[in-house]
N, C-alpha and C positions, 0 to 999 in steps of 0.2 A: 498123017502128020498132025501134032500135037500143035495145040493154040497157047504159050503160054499168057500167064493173065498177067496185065501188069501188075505189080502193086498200086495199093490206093495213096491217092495223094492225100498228102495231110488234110484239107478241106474233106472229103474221103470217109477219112477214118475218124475215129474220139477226138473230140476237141482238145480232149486234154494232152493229146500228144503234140497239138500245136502249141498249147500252152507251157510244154516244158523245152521245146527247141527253141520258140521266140521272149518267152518267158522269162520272168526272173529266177526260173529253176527249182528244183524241189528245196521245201521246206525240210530245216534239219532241226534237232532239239536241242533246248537252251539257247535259241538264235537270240531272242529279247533280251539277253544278258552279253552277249557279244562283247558289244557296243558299253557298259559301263564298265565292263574287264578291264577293256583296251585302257579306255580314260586312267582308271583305278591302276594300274599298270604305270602310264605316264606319269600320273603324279609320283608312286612310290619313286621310279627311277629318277625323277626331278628333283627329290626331295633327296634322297641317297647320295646323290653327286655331288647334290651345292648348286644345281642350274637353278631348282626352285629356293631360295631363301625362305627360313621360317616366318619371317619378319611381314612377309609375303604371302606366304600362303602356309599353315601347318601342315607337318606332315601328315598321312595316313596313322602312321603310329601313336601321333601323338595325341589322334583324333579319338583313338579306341583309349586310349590313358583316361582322356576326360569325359569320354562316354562312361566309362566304369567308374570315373568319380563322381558323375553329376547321378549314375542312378542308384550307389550305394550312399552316397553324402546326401544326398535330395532330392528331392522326388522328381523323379525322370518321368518312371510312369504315370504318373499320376497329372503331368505335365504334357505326354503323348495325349493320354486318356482326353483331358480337356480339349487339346485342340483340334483331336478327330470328333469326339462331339458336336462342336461348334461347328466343321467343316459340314459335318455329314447332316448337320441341322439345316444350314444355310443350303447343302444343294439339297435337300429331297423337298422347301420350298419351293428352292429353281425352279426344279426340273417338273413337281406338277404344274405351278402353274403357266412357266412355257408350253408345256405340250399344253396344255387346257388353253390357251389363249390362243397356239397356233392352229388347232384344230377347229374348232371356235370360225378364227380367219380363214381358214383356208377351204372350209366349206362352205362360208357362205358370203355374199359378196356385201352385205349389211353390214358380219360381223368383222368384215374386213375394214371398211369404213373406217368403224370407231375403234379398231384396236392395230391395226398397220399403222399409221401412220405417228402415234405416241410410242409405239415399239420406236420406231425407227428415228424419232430427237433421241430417243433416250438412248440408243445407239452410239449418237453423235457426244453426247453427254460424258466421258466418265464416270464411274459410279466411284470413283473414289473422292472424285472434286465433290461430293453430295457428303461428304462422311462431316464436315461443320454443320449442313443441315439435319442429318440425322441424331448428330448429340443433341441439337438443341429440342426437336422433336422427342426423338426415345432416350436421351441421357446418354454417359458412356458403359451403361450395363451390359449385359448379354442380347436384350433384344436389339441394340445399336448392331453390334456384331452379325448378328442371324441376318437381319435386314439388309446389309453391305451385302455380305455373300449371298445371298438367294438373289438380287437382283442382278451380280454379276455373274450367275449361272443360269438366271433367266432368259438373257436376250442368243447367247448360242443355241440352246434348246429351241428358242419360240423359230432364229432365224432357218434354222438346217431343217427341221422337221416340217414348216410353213413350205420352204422349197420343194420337200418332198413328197408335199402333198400336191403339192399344182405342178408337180412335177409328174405325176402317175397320166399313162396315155389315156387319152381320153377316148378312145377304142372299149377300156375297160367299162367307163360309164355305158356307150350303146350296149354292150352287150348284157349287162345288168338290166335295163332298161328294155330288149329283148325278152329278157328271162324272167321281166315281173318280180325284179328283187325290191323287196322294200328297200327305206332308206337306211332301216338299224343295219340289214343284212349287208347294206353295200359299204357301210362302213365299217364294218365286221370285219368280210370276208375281202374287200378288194383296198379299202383306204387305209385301213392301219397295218396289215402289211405292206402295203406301197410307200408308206411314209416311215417304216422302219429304219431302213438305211439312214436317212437323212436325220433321224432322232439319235441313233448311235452313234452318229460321226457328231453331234451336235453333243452327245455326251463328253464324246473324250474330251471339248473344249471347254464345256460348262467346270468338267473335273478340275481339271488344268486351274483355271477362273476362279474356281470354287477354294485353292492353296495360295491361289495369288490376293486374291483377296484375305483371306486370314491369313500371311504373313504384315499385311496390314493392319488390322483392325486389333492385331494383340500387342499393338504400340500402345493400343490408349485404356490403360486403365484395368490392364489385365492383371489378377494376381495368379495366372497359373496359363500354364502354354508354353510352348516351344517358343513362339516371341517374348512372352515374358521372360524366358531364359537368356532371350539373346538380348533384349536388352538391359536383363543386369551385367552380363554378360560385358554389354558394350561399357556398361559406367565402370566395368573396374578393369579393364583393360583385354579380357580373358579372351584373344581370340581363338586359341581352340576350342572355345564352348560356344562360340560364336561359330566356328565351321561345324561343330556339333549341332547346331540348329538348323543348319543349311544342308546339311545330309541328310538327316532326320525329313525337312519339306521334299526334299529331291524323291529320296525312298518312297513318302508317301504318294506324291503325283505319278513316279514312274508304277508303283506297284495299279494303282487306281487305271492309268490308262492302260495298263497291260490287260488287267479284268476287263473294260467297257471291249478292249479287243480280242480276247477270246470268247465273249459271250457273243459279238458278234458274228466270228467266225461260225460259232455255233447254229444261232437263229437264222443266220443267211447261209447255210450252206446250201439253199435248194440253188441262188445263184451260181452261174458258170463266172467267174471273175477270177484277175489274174491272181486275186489274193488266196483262193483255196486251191 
């Protein structure tokens, strides 16, 4: 007589078989676009009907009208150009000197002291309620600008990344410490990848922060920018170049966290998480 064998239970067998019966299911392509279809969809049908009023909100169509006349009549490009500059200026200050500040804090308990605790007012602070202090400090030029956004891309960075560092088990230290790792090696090989996660998710917000803040800061004084468009915009009445500003901002945050999250996918795939 024949024994047959059970099958194996999911604990048993590949995780990842557990991960796609309890799961959020397998990953398909274009999913990141979905989601702005649908919306893009509901506006055109709103706007078709008569539910959305122009008055209200412009249509889609009318939005690509005054995209083709803002970048044949004037300078569109040269209008993106500037306030991806400035964005991208203000986070790559962010974001070194958060991580430099978190790492800093989070490995040592000195350099936590004197740099936890002024992260965390300035937390509590908005970096926008600072933008009267900053004219008066750097004027309303370019470095006003840079200044705003590096600081509001700085405290997501310093806070996600600080977490994930005092967040790494501390198993890993004895076993370093076993193994006669120096300190470069242990922060090489076991601390900056264990604080990676927590720096990438601290990206996507710094990113985020990084548009929010220069949709502000190109109110005062700008002669070129996507806000400078939208507030000539506002003085003569034009809101479809005004919703032409506001797609424009949207495009760029969505397209920025979709990168911080496929890069991620990438450098974290050695984790088992429900996300791969």
């Amino acid at each position: 007589m024949t024994v047959t064998e059970a099958p194996p239970t999911p604990y048993e067998g590949d995780v990842r078989v557990v991960r796609r019966r309890l799961g959020p299911g397998r990953r398909f392509r274009g999913a990141f676009w979905v989601g702005p279809a649908v919306v893009l969809a509901i506006w055109s049908a709103g706007s078709a009907t008569g539910l959305i009023k122009p008055a209200i909100l412009t249509s889609p169509w009318d939005v690509v009208v005054a995209f083709g006349e803002q970048w044949t009549d004037h300078d569109l490009l040269g209008d993106i150009l500037s306030s991806l500059s400035r964005a991208a200026s203000g986070l790559a200050v962010g974001v070194l000197a958060g991580a430099v500040l978190a790492v800093l804090s989070g490995l040592s308990r000195a350099g936590e002291s004197l740099i936890d605790g002024p992260i965390q007012i300035k937390r509590s602070i908005p970096t926008l309620a600072l933008i009267p202090l900053f004219i008066a400090w750097f004027g309303i030029g370019q470095e006003m600008k840079i200044v705003t956004i590096a600081l509001i891309s700085l405290v997501p960075i310093y806070v996600h990344t600080h977490n994930g560092l005092r967040g790494i088990d501390g198993r890993y230290a004895e076993l370093a410490e076993t193994l006669d790792l120096r300190r470069g090696e242990f922060v090489r090989h076991v601390v900056l990848p264990g604080a990676l996660p927590g720096f990438l998710l601290g990206m996507r917000f710094a990113v985020t922060s990084s548009l929010l803040g220069l949709v502000v800061v190109e109110q005062y004084n700008a002669t070129a920018g996507i806000g400078h468009m939208i507030t000539l915009a506002e003085q003569y009445g034009q809101t479809d170049v005004i919703v032409v500003g506001l797609v424009i901002y949207g495009i760029f945050g969505y397209c920025a966290d979709t990168a911080v999250r496929l890069t991620a996918r990438k450098v974290l795939a050695w984790r088992q998480t429900l996300e791969g």
